[in-house]
LOMAR-260968 format. One record per residue (C-alpha): residue in one letter; y, x, z. Coordinates in steps of 0.05 Angstrom, whole numbers, plus 5000, padded with zeros to 4 digits. Each point is the difference from the previous one (the first is absolute). Layout:
BEGIN
AYXZ/...
***
This chain:
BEGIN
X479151605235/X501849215012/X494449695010/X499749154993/X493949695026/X499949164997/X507449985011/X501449315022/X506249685024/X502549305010/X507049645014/X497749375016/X496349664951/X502050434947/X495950624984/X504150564984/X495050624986/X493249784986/X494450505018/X502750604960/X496150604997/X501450624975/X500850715008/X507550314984/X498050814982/X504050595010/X501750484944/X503149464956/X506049474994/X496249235009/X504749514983/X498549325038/X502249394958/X499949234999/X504649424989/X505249815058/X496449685056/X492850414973/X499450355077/X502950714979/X506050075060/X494649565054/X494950584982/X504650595005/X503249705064/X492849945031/X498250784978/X505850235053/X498249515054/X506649514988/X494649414986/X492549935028/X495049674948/X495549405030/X493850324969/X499150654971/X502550725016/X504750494964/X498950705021/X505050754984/X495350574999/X494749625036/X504149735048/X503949305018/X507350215001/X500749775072/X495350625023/X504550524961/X503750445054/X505750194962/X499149464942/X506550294961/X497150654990/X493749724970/X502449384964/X506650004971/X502749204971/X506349654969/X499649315001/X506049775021/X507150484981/X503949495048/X495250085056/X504950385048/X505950085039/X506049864955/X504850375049/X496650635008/X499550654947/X495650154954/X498450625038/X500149785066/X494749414977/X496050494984/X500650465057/X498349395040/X494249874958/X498250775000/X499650055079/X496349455007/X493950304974/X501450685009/X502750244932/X504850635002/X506849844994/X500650524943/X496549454953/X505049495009/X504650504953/X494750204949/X498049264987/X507449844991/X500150614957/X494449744963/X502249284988/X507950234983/X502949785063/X502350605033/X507249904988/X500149275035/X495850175063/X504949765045/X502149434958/X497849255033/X492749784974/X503649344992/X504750164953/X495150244952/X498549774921/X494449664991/X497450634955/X502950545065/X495649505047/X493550084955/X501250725005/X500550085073/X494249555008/X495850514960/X503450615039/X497049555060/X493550014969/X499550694981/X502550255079/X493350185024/X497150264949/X494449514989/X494249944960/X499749294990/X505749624963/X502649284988/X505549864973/X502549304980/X504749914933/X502250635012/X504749974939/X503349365018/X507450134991/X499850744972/X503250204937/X496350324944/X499850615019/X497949845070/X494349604966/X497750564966/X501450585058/X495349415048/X494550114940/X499950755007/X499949915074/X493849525004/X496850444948/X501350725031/X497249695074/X494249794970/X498950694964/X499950285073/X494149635020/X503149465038/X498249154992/X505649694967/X500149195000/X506149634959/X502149354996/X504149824936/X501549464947/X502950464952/X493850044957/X503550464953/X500750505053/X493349945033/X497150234936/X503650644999/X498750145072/X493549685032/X493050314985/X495849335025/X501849365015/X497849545050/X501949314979/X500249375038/X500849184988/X500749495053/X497750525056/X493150074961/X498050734959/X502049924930/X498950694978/X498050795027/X499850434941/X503550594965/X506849834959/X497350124928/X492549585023/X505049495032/X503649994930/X494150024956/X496249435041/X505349515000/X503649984936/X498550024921/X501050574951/X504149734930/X501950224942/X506649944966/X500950174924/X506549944971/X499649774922/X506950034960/X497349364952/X500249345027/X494349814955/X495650605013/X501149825076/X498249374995/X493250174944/X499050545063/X499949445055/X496249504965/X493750654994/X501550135075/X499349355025/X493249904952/X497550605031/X500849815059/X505950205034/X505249685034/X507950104976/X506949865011/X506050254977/X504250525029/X505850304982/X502949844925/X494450194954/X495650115051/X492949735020/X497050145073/X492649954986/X495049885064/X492150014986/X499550494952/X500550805006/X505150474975/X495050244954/X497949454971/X507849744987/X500250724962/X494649864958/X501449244977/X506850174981/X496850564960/X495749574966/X505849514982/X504950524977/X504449785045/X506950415013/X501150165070/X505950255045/X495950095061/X493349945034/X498750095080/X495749885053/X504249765063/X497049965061/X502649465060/X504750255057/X498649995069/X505449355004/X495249644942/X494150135040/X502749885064/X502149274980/X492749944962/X496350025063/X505049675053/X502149314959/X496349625051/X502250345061/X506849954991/X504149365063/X504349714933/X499649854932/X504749974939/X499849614941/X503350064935/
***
């Protein structure tokens, strides 16, 4: 359990987290999201005692991290792949990190195991991928054991198949019981792997909810209904909009209706015997909901 109580912290004049509260469970994925600048790598940085809040308090297990004997065996982080000696090996930086808090030196090989890095142990950290450094910064995380886990865009530079083997991962840890926290801006791929979501704007709490409540409570449900007949399409619009609902096209021959429900779309085109190649309810992504409720937290704007 990560517990956030009044998490404050300043640089300068410039509020960076903003009195965040909230609880980060164990059991499931919770995928912690918000525009660049939002407060998510200032949070994560202050959970493992690399940054110290003005106000507030961020406790592991009912505990500041600073009071944690052997912190690696009870918190496990990536937050920066880079964050080591470029001249020494990917298994002797984790020995190093092993002894350090007492880990057996037998785990340095099964987390290289784990992560696919057992043939380039003695290879130089430094001459790493990007997408070989992301995996020995999770092999880093995963050395003690730990029951707590942050990780940072942890997908950042992997191919596919590393995307989806880093889904599995996060997924199968939190099936063991443990507190997974994740820090992404691929929306597509926090849908298929986080449980809850912890979202943040400007520093402040945006949202703390369950993905499909998260989904449901930020977006619209349409309707598209593809009609072959440009007439009948338009004779179908004209009764949508006097109904009450809101359209616009979509694809060719296609109208995207908002306002009114599946149902109802059924039953009008019933009643005008109106030929139809398609009816369906589609429901917002995570991505369409995300940018719903952050469009005034984000530093920039574009215009068209």
């Amino acid at each position: 359990m990560i517990t956030l109580r009044g998490l404050t912290k300043r640089y300068g004049e410039k509020t960076v987290v903003d009195a965040l509260t909230c609880d980060v469970a164990p059991g499931q994925v919770t995928g912690f999201l918000g525009p660049n600048g939002a407060g998510k790598s200032t949070t994560m940085r202050m959970t493992v005692g690399l940054d110290h809040p003005q106000a507030g308090e961020v406790l592991v297990g009912g505990k500041r991290y600073a009071e944690l004997r052997h912190p690696l065996r009870e918190v496990g982080a990536l937050l920066d792949a880079k964050a080591l000696h470029p001249g020494r090996s990917a298994g002797k930086h984790l020995l190093a990190m092993a002894r350090s808090n007492g880990i057996a030196a037998s785990r340095v090989e099964e987390v290289l195991a784990t992560v696919g890095l057992s043939d380039v142990a003695g290879k130089r950290a430094g001459q790493f991928s990007l997408g070989m450094g992301q995996r020995l910064g999770i092999a880093g995380a995963l050395l003690g054991d730990p029951g707590v886990l942050l990780f940072d865009e942890p997908v950042n530079g992997l191919d596919p198949d590393g995307v989806r083997w880093v889904r599995q991962l996060m997924r199968s840890l939190a099936a063991e019981g443990r507190t997974v926290f994740v820090s992404s801006h691929l929306m597509s791929e926090m849908q298929l792997t986080a449980d809850h979501l912890v979202v943040i704007g400007k520093g402040k709490l945006l949202a703390d909810a369950p993905v499909p409540e998260f989904i449901a409570g930020n977006s619209r449900t349409t309707v598209a209904v593809r009609v072959p007949a440009a007439a009948e399409l338009s004779a179908l619009d004209a009764r949508l909009r006097a109904e009450g609902g809101l359209t616009h096209p979509g694809e060719p021959g296609e109208l995207v209706v908002d306002g009114i429900a599946v149902t109802r779309v059924g039953d009008l085109v019933h009643e005008l015997g109106i030929r139809v190649h398609g009816l369906a309810e589609r429901t917002a992504s995570l991505e369409q909901a995300y940018m719903e409720l952050t469009a005034s937290s984000v530093e920039y704007g574009v215009s068209a």
